[in-house]
C-alpha positions in Angstrom: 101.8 150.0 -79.0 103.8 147.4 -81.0 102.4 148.8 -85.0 102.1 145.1 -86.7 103.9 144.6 -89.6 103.6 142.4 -92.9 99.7 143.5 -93.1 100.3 147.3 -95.2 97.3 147.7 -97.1 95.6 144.2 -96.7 92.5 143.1 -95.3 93.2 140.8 -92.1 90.1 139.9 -89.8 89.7 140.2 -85.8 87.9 138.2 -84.0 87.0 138.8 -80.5 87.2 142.7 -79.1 88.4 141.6 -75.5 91.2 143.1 -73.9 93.9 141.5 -76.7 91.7 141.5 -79.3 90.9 145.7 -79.3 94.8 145.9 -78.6 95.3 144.1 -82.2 92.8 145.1 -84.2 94.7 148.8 -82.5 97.8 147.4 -83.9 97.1 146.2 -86.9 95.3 149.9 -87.9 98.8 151.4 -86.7 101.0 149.3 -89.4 98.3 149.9 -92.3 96.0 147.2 -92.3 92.3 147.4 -93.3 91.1 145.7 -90.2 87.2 143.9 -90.0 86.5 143.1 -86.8 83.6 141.1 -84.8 82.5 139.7 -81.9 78.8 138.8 -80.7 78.8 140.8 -78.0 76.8 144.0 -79.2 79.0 145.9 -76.3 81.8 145.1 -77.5 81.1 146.3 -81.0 79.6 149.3 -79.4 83.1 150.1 -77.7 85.5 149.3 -80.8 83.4 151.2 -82.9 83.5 154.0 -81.0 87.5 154.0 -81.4 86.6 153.8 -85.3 87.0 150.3 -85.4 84.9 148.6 -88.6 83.2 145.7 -87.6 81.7 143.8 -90.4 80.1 140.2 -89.3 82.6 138.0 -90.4 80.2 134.8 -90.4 77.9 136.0 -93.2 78.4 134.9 -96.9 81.6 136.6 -98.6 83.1 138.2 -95.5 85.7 136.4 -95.5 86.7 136.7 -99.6 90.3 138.4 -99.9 91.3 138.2 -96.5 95.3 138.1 -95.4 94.3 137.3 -92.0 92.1 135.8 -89.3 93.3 137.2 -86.1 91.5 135.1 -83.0 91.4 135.9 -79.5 92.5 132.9 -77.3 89.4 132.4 -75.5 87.7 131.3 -79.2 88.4 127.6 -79.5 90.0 126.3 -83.2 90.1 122.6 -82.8 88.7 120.9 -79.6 85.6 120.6 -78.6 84.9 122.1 -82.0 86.5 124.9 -84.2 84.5 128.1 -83.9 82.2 128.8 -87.3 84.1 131.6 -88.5 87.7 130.2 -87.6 86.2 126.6 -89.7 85.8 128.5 -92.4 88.8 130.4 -92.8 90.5 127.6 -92.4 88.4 125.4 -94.8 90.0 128.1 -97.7 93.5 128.7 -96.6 93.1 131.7 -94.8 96.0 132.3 -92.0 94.7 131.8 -89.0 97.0 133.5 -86.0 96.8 135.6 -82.5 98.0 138.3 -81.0 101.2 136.9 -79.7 101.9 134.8 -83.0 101.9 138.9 -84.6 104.2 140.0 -81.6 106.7 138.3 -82.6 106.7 138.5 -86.4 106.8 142.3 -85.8 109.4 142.6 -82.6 112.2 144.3 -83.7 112.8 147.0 -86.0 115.7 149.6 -88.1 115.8 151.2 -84.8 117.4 148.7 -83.1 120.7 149.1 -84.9 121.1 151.8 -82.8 120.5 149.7 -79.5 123.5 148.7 -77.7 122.1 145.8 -76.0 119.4 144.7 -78.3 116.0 144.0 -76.3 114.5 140.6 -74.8 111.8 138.2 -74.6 111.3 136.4 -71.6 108.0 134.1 -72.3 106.0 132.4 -68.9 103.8 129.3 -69.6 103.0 126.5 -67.0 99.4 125.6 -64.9 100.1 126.4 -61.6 102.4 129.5 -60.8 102.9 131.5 -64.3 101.7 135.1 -63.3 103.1 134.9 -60.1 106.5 133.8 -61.7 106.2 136.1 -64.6 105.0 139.2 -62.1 108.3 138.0 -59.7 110.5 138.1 -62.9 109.3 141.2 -63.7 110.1 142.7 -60.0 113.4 141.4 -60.3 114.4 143.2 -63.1 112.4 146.6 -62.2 113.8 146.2 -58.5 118.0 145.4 -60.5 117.3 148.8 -62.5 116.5 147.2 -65.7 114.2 148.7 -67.8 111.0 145.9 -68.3 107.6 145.8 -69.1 104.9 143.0 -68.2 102.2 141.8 -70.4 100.3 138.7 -71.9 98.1 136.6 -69.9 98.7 139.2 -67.4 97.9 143.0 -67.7 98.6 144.5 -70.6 97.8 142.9 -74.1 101.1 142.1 -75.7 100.2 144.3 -78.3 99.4 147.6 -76.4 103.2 147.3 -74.8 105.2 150.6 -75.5 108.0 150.0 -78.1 111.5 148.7 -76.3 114.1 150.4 -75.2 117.7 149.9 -75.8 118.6 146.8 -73.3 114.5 146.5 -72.2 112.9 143.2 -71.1 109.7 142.1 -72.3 108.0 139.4 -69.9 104.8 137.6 -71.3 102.7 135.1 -69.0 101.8 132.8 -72.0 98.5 130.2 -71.4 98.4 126.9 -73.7 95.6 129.1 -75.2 98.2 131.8 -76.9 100.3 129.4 -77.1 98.9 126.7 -79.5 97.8 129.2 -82.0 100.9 131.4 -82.4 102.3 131.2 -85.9 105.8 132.7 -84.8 107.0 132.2 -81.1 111.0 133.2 -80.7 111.0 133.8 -77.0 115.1 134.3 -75.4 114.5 132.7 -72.3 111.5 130.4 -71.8 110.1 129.0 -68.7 107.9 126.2 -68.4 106.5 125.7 -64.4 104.9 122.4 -64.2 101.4 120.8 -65.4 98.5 119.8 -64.2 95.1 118.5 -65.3 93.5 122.0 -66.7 91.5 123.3 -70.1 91.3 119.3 -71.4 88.0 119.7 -73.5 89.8 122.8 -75.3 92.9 120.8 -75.8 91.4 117.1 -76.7 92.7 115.9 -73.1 96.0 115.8 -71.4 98.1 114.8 -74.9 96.5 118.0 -76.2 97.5 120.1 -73.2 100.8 119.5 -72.9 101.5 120.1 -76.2 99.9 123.4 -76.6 102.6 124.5 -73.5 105.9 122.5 -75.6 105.2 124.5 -78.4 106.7 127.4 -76.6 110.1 125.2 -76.0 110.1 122.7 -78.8 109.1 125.3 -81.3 110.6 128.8 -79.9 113.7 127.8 -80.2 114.9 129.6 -76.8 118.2 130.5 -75.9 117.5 129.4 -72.6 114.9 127.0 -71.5 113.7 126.5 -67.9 111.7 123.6 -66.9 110.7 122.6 -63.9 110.9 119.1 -63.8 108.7 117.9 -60.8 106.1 116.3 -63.0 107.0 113.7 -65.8 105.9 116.1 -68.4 108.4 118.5 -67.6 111.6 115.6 -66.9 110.7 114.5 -70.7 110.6 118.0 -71.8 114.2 119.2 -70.6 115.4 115.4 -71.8 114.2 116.2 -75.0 116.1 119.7 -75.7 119.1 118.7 -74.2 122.1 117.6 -75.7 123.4 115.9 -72.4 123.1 116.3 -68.6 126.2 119.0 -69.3 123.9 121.1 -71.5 123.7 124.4 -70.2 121.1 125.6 -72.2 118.4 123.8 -70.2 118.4 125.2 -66.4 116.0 122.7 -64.4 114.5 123.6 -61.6 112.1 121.8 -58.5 110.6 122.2 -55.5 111.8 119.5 -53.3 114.6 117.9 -55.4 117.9 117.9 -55.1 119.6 118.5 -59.0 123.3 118.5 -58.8 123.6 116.3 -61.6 123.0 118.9 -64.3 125.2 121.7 -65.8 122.9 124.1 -64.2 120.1 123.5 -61.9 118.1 125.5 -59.1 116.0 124.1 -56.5 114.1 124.5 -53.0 114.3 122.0 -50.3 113.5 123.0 -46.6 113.0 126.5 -47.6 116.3 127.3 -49.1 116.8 127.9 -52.7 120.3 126.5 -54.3 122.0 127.2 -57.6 124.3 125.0 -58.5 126.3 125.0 -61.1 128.6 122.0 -63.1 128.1 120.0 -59.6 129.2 123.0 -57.2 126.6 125.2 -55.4 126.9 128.9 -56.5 124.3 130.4 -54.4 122.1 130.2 -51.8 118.9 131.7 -50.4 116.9 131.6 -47.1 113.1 131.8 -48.7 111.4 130.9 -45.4 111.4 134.8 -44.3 110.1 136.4 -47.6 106.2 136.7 -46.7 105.5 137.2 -50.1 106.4 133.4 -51.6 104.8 131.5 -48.5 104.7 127.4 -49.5 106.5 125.0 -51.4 104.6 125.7 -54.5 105.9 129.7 -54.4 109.4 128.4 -53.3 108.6 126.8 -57.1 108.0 130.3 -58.5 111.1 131.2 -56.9 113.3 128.7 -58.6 112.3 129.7 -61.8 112.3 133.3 -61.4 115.9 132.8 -59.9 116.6 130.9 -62.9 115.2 133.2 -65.9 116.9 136.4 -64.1 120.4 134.3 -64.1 120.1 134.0 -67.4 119.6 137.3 -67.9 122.9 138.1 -66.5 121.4 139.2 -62.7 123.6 138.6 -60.0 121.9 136.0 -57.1 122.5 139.3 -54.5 120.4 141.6 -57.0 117.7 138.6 -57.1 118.0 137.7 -53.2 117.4 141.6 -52.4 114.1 141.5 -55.2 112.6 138.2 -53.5 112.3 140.0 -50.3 110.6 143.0 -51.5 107.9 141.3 -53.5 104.7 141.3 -52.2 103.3 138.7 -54.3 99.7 139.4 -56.8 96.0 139.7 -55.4 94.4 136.8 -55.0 97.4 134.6 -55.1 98.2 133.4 -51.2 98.0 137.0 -50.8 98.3 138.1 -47.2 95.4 140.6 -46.7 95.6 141.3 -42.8 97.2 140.2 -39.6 94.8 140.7 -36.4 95.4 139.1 -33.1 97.8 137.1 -34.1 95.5 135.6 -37.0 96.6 135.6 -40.7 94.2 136.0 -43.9 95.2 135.0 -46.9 93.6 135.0 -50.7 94.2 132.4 -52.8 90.9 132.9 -54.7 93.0 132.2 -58.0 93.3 128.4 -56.4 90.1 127.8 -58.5 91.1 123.8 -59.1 91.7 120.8 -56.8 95.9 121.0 -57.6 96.3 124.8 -56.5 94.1 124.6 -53.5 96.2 121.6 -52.7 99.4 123.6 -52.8 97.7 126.8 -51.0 97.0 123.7 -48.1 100.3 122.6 -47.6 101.8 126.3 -47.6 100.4 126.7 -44.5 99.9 125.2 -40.7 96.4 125.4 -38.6 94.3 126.5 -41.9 90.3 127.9 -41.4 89.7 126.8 -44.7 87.3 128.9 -46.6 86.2 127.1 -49.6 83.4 126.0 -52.4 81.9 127.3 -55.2 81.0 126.3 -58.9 83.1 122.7 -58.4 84.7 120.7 -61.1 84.8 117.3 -62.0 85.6 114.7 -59.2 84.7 117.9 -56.8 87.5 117.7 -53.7 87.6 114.0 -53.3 91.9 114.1 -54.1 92.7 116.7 -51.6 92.2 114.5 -49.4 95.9 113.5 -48.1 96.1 117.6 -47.9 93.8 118.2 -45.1 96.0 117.3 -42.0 96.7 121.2 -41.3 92.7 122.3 -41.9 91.3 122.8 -38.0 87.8 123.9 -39.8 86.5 124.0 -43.3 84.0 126.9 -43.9 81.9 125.8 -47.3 80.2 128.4 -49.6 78.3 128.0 -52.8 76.9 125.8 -55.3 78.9 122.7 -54.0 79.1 123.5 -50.3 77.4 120.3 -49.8 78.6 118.4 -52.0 82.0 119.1 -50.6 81.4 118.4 -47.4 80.7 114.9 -48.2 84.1 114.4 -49.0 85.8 115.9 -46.7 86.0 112.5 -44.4 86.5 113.6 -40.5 87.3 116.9 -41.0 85.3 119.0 -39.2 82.8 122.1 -41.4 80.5 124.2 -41.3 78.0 125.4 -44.0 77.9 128.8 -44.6 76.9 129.2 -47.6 78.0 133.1 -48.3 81.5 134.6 -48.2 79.7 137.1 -45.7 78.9 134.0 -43.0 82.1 132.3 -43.8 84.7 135.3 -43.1 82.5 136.2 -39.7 82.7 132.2 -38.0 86.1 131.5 -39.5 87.2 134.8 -38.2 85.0 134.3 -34.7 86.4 130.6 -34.0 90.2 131.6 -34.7 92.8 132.0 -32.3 96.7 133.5 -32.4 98.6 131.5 -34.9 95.6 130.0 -37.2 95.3 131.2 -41.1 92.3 132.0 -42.5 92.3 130.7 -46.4 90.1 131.3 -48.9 91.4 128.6 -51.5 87.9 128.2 -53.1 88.8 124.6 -55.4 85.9 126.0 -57.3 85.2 128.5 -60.1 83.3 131.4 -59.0 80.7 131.9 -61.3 77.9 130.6 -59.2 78.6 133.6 -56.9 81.0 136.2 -58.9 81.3 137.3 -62.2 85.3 136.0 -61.7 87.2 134.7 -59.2 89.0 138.3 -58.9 85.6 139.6 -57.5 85.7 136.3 -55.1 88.3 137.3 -54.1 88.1 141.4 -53.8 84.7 140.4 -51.4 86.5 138.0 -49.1 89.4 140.8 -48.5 86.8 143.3 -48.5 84.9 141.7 -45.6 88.5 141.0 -43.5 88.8 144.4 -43.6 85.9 145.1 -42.0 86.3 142.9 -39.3 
């Protein structure tokens, strides 16, 4: 674990015992705080106070008084739609109120590293669409190059629980706008913003809110290297704005579909190759169509900036080329399950809004599109313009029907259960058809998570 320090001998307060928020009240112990944690969850108090965790309810009258601290996990909103109780009041009398990563940070780095001879670095992930996979492809890269690397954030590990580097070691954090807002320190060496999209707006005040929980990681971080893709006006103004000139280095730009040879540095995908170019010459180039593991224009994406980060972390484009091909890609993220009679299934059960499912539609031709569930606002209305490759939808869930009602002449079916759904996409497809599950729909009318979606529909290819 990363011991945090600054807290030796002071009270500081956890809230939330999730997955981060065990790892830092863990943390915190380790560097000599007196840590009082809560959460409402009696099983979760159950759990941390079997590791000899205190927890002390932190809403009552006085639990608060001489506190360093307040320590939130970022599913606990602060601001929008309204501050948590707890985090109100800490605020209302000064109290400190930071996370997990915001503690990474301030306590990165130690004496020991004066022995390091290549001092270790933070490579930081945020975006909507496209951060784990990009942050899990970054990783590969370097694992696959031989350089030592660890994984953790949004993904995996808590940041937190993450061994202490090595000499030369690269830390890669999948950030959400969650982690992000809150952090009190954020000093990432390369950071890497993917695109954005409508997502979280009642936690963030609306879109405004949104985008400027993900700058902070730029604006405020203060990166050696930024990389921004710049396929969305969010993320043109963003590069614009930490650039000195179009011949600023510092700011690698990177799109799917774009051609950038304006720019000091720039990497892009068009027709399935990926180009680096470099003060207006092209340094590198690589075929992507053949790497089953980055299928569509919206991995070809994740490519670009995983391309990116790892050049600026000194990786030669034959080390990266070699990585791409070997990476298999994460579950539930256009994840090829099986290939039987000439029929492909894919995963994409992480496609849990109308802009991922649309990029999981255009990644592929003659789609059995398995979809529905707990839909969101508008339901599927704008995918509309993205249903020329569906032969069949297959519509399960809450909003099956709802769904189908805008799905215009597209032919369905309502099935109802993942079960049904799987067994008539499965019996009605022929060589060369993909069967998707790219839901456009939380899970939680069905699953616990869209993971568990997901684990069920390759659970019941695999029993075909």
């Amino acid at each position: 674990m990363i011991p945090v320090r600054g807290y030796e001998g002071a009270v500081v307060g956890v809230l939330g015992l999730g997955r981060s928020g065990l790892a830092t009240a863990r943390a915190l112990a380790a560097g000599g705080a007196d840590v009082r944690a809560w959460d409402d969850s009696v099983e979760a108090r159950t759990k941390a106070e079997a590791e000899g965790i205190v927890c002390t309810d932190l809403g009552k009258a006085a639990a608060l008084d001489g506190m360093a601290a307040l320590i939130v996990s970022p599913g606990i909103p602060h601001l929008y739609p309204a501050p948590n109780k707890i985090i109100a009041a800490a605020m209302a009398v000064g109290i400190p109120v930071d996370n997990d990563i915001g503690l990474f940070f301030a306590s990165f780095g130690g004496a020991e590293w004066d022995e390091f001879d290549t001092p270790p670095r933070v490579v930081c992930v945020t975006g909507s669409n496209g951060k784990s996979t990009t942050t899990a492809l970054i990783h590969h890269i370097l694992t696959q190059a031989g350089r030592p690397a660890q994984m953790a954030g949004n993904i995996g590990t808590g940041v937190l629980a993450i061994d202490p580097p090595q000499d030369g070691e690269v830390i890669v954090l999948e950030l959400s706008s969650y982690q992000a807002e809150l952090a009190r320190a954020l000093t990432p060496d390369v950071a890497v913003f993917t695109n954005l999209s409508p997502d979280h707006l009642d936690r963030h005040g609306g879109m405004g809110g949104y985008f400027a929980a993900k700058r902070r990681l730029l604006a405020e971080g203060g990166p050696d290297r930024a990389v921004i893709g710049v396929d969305e006006g969010e993320g043109v103004f963003l590069a614009n704005q930490l650039a000195t000139g179009a011949q600023d280095d510092r700011v690698i730009r990177i799109s799917s579909g774009q051609k950038l040879d304006g720019f000091a540095w720039s990497v892009f995908a068009r027709k399935g190759f990926l180009a680096e170019w470099r003060r207006g010459k092209q340094v590198a180039s690589i075929d992507l169509r053949a790497i089953k593991g980055l299928p569509g224009a919206h991995n070809h994406q994740n490519a670009c900036a995983a391309y990116a980060a790892s050049r600026a972390l000194g990786l030669a484009p034959r080390e990266i080329e070699a990585a791409l091909h070997s990476f298999a890609g994460l579950p539930h993220r256009s994840q090829l399950v099986r290939e039987m009679g000439g029929v492909r299934f894919v995963n994409d059960s992480k496609a849990t809004n109308v802009d991922s499912a649309a990029k999981a539609l255009q990644a592929f031709d003659r789609i059995r599109w398995i979809a529905g569930g707990m839909g969101k606002e508008g339901g599927i209305a704008a995918l509309g313009p993205h249903l020329g490759a569906v032969v069949k939808a297959y519509l399960i869930g809450h909003s099956a029907r709802e769904f189908a009602l805008q799905l215009g002449d597209t032919p369905y079916e309502i099935c109802e259960t993942m079960e049904r759904a799987v067994a008539r996409a499965s019996a009605e497809a022929t060589a060369g058809d993909v069967v998707l599950l790219a839901p456009a729909a939380a899970s939680f009318d069905q699953y616990p998570n869209f993971e568990k979606r997901g684990d069920d529909f390759a659970a019941r290819v695999m029993a075909l």
